[in-house]
N, C-alpha and C positions, 0 to 999 in steps of 0.2 A: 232760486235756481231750480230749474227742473228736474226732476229725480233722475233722468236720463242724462243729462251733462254730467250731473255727479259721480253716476257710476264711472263713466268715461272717466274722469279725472284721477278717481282714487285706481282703476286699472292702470293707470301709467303710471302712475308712482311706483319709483324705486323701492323693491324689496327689499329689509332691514338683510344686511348679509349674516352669516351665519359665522360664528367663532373659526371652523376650520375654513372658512371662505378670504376669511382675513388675512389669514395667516400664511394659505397659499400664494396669494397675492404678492405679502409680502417679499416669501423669496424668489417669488418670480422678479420683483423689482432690482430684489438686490444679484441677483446674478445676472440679469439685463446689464447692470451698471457693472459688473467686473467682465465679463465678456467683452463690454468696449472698450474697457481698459487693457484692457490682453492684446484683444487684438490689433489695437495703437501699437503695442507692446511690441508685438510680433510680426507687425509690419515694419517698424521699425529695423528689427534684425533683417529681417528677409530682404528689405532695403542694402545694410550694409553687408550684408551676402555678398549680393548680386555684385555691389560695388567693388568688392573685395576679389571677386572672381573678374572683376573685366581688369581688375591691376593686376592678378596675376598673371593674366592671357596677354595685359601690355607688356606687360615686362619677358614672359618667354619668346615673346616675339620680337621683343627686342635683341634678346640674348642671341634668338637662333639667327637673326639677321646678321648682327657682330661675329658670328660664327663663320657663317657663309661668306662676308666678305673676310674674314683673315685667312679662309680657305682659299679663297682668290686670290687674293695676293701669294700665295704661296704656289698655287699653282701657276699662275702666270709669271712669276719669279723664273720657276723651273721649266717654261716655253720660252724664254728669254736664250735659253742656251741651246748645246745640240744633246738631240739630235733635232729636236723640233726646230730650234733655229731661230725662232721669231724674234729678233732682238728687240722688235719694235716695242714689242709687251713692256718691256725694262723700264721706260719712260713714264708709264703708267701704271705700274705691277703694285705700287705702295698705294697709290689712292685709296684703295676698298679698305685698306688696312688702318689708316688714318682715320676715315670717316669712322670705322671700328671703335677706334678709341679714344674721339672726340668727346671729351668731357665725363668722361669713365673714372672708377677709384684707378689709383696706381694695382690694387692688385690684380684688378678687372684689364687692365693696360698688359699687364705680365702675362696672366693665361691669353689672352691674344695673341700676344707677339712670339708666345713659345710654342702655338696652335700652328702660326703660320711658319715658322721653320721645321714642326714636324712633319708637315705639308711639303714643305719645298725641297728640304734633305730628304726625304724619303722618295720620293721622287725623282730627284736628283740625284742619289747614290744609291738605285736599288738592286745595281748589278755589287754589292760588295755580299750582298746573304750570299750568294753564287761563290763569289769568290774562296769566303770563308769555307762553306761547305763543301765544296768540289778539291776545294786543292788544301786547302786546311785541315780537310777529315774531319770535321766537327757536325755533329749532328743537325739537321735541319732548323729543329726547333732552337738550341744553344746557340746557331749561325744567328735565328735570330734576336734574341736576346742580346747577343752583342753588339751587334746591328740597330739595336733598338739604344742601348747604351751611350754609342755613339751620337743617335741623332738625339736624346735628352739631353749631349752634351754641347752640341751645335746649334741647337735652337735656343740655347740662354742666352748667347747673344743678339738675335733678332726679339726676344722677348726683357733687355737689355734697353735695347732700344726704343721701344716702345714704351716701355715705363716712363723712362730720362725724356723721350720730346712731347708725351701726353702731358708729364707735369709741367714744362716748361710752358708751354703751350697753354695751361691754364695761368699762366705768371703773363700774360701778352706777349709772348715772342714766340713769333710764326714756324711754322715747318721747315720754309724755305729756309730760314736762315740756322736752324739749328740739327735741320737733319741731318746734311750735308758732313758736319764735324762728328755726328756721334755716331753715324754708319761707319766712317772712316777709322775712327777712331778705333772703334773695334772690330772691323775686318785687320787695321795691320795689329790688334793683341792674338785674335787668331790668328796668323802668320806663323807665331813662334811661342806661343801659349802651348805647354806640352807636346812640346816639340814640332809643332806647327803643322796645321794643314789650311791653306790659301785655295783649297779647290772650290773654280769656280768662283771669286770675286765677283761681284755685281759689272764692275767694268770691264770683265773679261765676256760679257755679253754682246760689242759691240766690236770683236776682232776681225769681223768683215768689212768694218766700215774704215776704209781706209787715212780717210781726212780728219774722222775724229779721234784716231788710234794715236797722232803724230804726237801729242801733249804728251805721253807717255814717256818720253826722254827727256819732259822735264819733271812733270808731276807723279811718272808711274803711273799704273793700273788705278792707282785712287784719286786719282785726278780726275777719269771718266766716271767714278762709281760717286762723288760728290756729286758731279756736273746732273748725273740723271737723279739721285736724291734730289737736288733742287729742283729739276725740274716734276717732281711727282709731287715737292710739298706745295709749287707757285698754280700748278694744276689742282689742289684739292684748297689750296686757300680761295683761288678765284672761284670754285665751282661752290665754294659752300657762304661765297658772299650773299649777303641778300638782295634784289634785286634794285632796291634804290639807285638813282642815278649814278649819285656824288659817290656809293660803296662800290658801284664799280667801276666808275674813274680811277679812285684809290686802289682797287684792286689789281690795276691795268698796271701800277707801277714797278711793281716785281714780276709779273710778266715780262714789262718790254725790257727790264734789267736780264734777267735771265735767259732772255731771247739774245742780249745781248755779247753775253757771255757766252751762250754758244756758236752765235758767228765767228767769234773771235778765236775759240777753237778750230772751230771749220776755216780760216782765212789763214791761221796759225796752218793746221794744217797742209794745203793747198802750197802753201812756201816752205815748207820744210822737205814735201814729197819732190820739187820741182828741184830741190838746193842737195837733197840726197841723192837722185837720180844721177844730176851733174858730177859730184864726188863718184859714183860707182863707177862711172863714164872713163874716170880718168885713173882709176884704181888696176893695181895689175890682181890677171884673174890667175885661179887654179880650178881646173877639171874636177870636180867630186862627184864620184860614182858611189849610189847605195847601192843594199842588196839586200832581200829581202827573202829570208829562206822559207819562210809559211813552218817551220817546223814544228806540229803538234807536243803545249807541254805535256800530256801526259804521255807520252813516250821519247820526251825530249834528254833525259838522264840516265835513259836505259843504256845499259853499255853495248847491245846488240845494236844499238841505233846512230853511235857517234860516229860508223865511220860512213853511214848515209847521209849523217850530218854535211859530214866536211865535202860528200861529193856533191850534196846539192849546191854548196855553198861555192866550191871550184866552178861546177857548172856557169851558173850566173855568175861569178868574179871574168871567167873569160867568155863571156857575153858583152863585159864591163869592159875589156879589154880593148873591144873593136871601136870602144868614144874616145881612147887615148886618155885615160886619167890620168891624173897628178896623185890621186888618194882614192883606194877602194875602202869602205866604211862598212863593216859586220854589224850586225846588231848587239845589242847586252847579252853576253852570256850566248854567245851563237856558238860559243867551242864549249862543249858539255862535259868539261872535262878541266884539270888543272894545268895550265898552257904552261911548258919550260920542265915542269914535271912529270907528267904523262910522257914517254919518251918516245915511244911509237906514233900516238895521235899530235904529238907536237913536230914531229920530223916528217910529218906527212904534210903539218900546215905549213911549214917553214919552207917542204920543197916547192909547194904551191907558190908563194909571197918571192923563193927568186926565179921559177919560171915567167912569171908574170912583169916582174923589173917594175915595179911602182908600189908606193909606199902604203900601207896598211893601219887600217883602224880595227884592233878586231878584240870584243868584247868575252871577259873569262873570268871566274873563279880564280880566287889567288889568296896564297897562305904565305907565310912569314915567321919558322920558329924563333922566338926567344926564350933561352934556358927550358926550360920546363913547360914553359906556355906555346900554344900554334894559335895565331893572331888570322884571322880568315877578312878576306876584303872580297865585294865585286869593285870588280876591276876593268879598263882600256890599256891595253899594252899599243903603240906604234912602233911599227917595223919599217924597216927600211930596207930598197928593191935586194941588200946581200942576204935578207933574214936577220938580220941584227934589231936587238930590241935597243930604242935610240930613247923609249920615253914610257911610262905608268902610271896612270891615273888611277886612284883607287876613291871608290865613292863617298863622299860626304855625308848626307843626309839618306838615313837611312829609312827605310819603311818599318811602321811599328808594326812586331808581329808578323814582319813579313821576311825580316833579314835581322832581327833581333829583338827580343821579347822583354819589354818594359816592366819591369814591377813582378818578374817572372814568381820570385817567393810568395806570392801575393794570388796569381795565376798557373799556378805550374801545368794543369790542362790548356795554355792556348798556345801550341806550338806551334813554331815556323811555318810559314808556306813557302819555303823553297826546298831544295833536296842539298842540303850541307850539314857537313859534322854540326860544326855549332854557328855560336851566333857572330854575325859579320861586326868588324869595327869600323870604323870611320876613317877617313883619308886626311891630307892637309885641307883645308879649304882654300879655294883661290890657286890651286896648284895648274901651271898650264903646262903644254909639251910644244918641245922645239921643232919644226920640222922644216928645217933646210934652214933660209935666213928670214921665217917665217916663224908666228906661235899661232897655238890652236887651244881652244879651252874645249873638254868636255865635262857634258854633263848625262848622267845615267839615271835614266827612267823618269823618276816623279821630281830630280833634281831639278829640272826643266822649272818648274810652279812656283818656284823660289827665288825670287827676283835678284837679294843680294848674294846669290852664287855665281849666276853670270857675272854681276857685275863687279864682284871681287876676280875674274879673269880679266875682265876687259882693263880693270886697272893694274892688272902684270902683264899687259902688254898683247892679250889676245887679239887677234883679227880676224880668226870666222870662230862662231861656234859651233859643236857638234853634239846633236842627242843621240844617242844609242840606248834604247828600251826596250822591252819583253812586253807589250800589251797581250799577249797570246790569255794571260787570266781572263781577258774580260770577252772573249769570243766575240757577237756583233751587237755586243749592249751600245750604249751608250757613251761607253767613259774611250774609246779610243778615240772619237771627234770632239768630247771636252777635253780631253790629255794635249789633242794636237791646238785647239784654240788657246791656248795656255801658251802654248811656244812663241806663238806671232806675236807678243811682245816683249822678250826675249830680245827678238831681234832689231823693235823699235826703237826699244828702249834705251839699249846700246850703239844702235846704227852698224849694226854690223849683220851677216848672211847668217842663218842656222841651214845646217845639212842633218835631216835628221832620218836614222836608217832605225826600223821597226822590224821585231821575227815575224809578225803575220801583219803588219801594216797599222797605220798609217804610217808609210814613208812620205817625203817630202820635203821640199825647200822651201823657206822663209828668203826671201829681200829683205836688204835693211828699212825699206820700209813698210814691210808687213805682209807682202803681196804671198799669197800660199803658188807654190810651184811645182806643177809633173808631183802631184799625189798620186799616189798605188790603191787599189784596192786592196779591200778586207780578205785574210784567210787568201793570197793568191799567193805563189812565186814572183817576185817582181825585181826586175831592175831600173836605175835611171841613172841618168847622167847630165851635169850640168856643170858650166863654167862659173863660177862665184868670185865675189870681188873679194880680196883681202882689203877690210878698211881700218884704218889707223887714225881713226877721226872721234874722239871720246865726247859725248854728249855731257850737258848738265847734268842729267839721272846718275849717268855711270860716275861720274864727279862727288855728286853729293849724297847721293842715295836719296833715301825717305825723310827728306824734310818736310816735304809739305804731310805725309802721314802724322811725325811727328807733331808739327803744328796743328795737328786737329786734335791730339788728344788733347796738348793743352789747352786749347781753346775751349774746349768739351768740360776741361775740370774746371778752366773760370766760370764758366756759364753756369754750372751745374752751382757752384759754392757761390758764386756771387749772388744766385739768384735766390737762394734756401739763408745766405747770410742778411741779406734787405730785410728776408721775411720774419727773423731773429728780432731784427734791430727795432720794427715796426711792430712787433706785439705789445 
């Protein structure tokens, strides 16, 4: 080999490496090899990171979605009524709410459904802070606290509800069929659950629709408040089918069921308006003239004020005079003073009632000593054309806190909102007044919302009734055009007229079947007058009362135990 190839050769050969050359090497190998095990390592985490962050941005968005519709629902609840009016929402108002808590834990079911009745009471009653505050004396903030009280205690029932048909509902049984019973079920325990407040029922949503109003005489107000549950669970069953043919065939059947059911209201309906009309036809009338004195309450108790009282009230009575009435109608508490007592301001009313020669409804304050005790009522006294007092209604159901203080040891800062010694007691219930060879049942203020008090009159023999109330608390909120949609079935329900006279409006007549008549505006002086039929014609309602409410609880408690007892038996 050439000595020139050779050098070449041995220049290429690998240099023997050097001790710390080796050894450098080596931990460059070895931390090569744990850096790619780390970093597997930490791409891994950084993996389940990421993963971990798109579940939690699912799930708030789930949440804030279930949120938004039970707020829907709650607001479209409270568009269902007035002043908004939209009764249409009511048909549809639960959907959002449903889809909410389609397949949710039951306790995920409860904060929904008690979200969307702080929504919808709050909403719905948010002229009572005012109330409280204004005419209660109670501080702003403490108004609402109590106010706030209230509606944590109204909205366990819509949160009630949504528990009870989310679980069912997980067992296979649809909305349609199980709403209907546990809506009902516990709108009539709030009825009379601590003493009861029915304001605003679901089916009191629909008091302009005349043709669907007429069930009401047989099934009550919860007759219309099932009818539109059903139709909110057969509308979210069918909208959440999936699109397969044969699913929505089957889906079609509770539709055209429930489609069917409401014809048969509406054709029910249509025959009963044309079959009552007939009766009223043939019925003898009586002239009822209201009056409506607009008297501001906060100067309504002053004693500088009562005898302005009684002249505006004279004023408009012989205004009343020139329609020829049978009965001039005061409002609650329109004589600001204690009537038979008062001896000057009662002989001024009394000379009034015989110049005039026709019979009086006129609403007062009224006491009652026994021994040692004075028993205080609001009161209707009728008088007849000599001044003679011929009859005394003293009111029933009374307002909490508002004419007596519930639990008062308990509360001794929430006093009355009216101007009297002490606290009012309660009357007979079902008490009517005679007036000629004729009876008349009345009822005073929020009596009206409570179905079995009219209808304990109509079965001693009533045949018109009369509301006489003080809305002046509520100035132009909202709650004087729900107070008056509350009466219209009153008078369905019984088949009999209401004549109802307001201090600052709404005045107004009810037909017996439902029709609103010569309403007054708000805040004005007003008079009317109209001829009404005395009817003597008792409905199924006024017969049997809340049967079918009844039957819904029960139905509510089989469903509920039979359904939780299967699941016992099957474990």
């Amino acid at each position: 080999m050439p000595p020139s190839v050779l050098r070449n050769i041995k220049a290429r050969a690998p240099r023997p490496l050097s001790k710390t050359e080796i050894i450098s090497q080596h931990y460059l190998a070895e931390f090569l090899f744990f850096y790619r095990q780390e970093s597997a390592t930490y791409h891994k985490i950084f993996v389940k990171d990421i993963e971990g962050l798109l579940v939690v941005r699912m799930v708030l968005k789930a949440r804030l979605i279930s949120i938004i519709l039970a707020v829907t629902t709650g607001l479209l609840m409270t568009a269902s009524f007035p002043r908004v009016d939209w009764g249409g929402f009511a048909w549809v108002a639960f959907v959002p709410l449903l889809y909410a808590i389609k397949g949710v834990s039951p306790r995920a079911s409860l904060k929904l459904g008690f979200l969307t009745g702080l929504v919808h009471y709050g909403t719905l009653l948010y002229w009572i802070v005012g109330v409280i505050n204004h005419y209660g004396h109670v501080p702003t903030v403490l108004s609402v606290v109590i106010f706030m009280l209230l509606l944590c205690y109204l909205s366990v029932y819509p949160a009630l509800f949504a528990v009870a048909v989310s679980q069912l509902r997980e067992r296979s049984l649809p909305f349609y069929l199980i709403g209907p019973f546990f809506w009902v079920a516990l709108e009539y325990i709030k009825s009379f659950l601590l003493s009861g407040f029915p304001w605003e029922n679901l089916g009191y949503s629909q008091y302009d629709q005349l043709h669907l109003i007429q069930i009401s005489d047989i099934l009550g107000v919860y007759g219309l408040s099932a009818l539109i549950m059903a139709v909110n669970g057969v509308l979210f069953e069918f909208s959440n089918t999936n699109t397969a043919w044969r699913n929505r065939t089957l889906a079609w059947k509770p539709l055209v069921g429930v489609g069917l059911v409401l014809c048969g209201f509406l054709a029910y309906g249509a025959w009963r308006i044309e079959k009552t009309d007939r009766i009223i036809g043939d019925a003898p009338k009586r002239t009822v003239a209201l009056v409506q004195g607009n008297i501001d309450q906060s100067v309504k108790w002053l004693p500088s004020f009562q005898h302005e009282t009684l002249r505006r009230y004279a004023t408009l009575s012989t205004d009343a005079l020139k329609t020829s009435p049978d009965l001039i109608v005061w409002p609650e508490t329109a004589l600001p003073f204690y009537f038979l007592h008062d001896e000057d301001l009662t002989e001024e009313t009394l000379e009034l009632v015989r110049t005039s020669g026709v019979h009086f409804v006129l609403g007062s304050p009224s006491f009652r000593r026994t021994g040692q005790r004075t028993r205080y009522y609001n009161s209707a006294y009728l008088v007849d054309p000599t001044g003679k007092v011929v009859g005394k209604y003293d009111k029933v159901h009374l307002v909490p806190y508002g004419e007596y203080v519930p639990l008062k040891r308990y509360f001794p800062f929430l006093g009355k909102m009216v101007e009297a010694v002490g606290d009012f007691e309660s009357g007979q219930k079902g008490q009517v007044l005679s007036w000629g060879n004729e009876k008349i049942g009345i009822l005073i203020c929020f009596e009206a919302i409570f179905p079995e008090l009219a209808r304990s009159m109509v079965q001693n023999g009533a045949q018109l009734l009369i509301n006489i109330t003080n809305d002046a608390w509520f100035g132009r909120s909202s709650a004087p055009y729900q107070h008056l949609s509350m009466v219209v079935f009153r008078a369905v329900e019984n088949h009999l007229a209401v004549a109802r006279a307001a201090n600052t409006g709404i005045s107004a007549y009810v037909d017996p079947v439902g029709r609103l008549l010569d309403q007054t505006p708000l805040l004005e002086e007003a008079m009317r007058s109209r001829a009404l039929p005395m009817m003597s014609h008792e409905s199924f309602y006024a017969r049997h009362g809340d049967i079918f409410a009844i039957g819904c609880i029960l139905t509510s408690l089989i469903l509920w135990i039979g359904t939780f007892w299967r699941r016992f038996v099957h474990r």
